[in-house]
N, C-alpha and C positions, 0 to 999 in steps of 0.2 A: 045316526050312529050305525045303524043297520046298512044301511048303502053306503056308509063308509068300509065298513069291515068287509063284504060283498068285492067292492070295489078293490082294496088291498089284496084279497085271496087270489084274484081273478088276474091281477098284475102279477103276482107272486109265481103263480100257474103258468102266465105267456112267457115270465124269465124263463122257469125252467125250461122250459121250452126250445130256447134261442140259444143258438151258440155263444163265443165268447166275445166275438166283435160284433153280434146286432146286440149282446146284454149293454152293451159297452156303448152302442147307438142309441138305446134305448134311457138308455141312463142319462146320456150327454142331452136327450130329447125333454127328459122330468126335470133336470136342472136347469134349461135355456126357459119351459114354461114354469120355475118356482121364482126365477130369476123376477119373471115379471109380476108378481105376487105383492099385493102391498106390504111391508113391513112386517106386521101383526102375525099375519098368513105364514107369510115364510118362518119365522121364528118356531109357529108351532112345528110345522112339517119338518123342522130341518133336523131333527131326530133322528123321526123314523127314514125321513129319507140316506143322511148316515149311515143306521143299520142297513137298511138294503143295500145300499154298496158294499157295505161289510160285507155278507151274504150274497152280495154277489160275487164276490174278489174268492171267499173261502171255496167256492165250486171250482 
């Protein structure tokens, strides 16, 4: 859980970062690798990953 939340901050951080068409690359990059994610996996992530678009889109 610890290098889960690590791991989130740390992406959260390169967003801001990134202007609005590498957030936009970057984005298109976490969905082509949840894509390939078994079933189970993707279900949970598909959330949080949501929010981050949302948050991404509100910047």
């Amino acid at each position: 859980m610890k290098s889960t939340a690590c791991a989130w901050r740390q992406l959260l951080f390169h967003l801001a970062l990134c202007d609005a068409d590498e957030q936009a690359s970057v984005l298109t990059w976490i969905d082509a690798r949840a894509a390939r994610l078994p079933a189970r996996a993707a279900a949970r992530i598909a959330r949080p990953l949501a929010d981050l678009r949302q948050a991404a889109a509100v910047r």
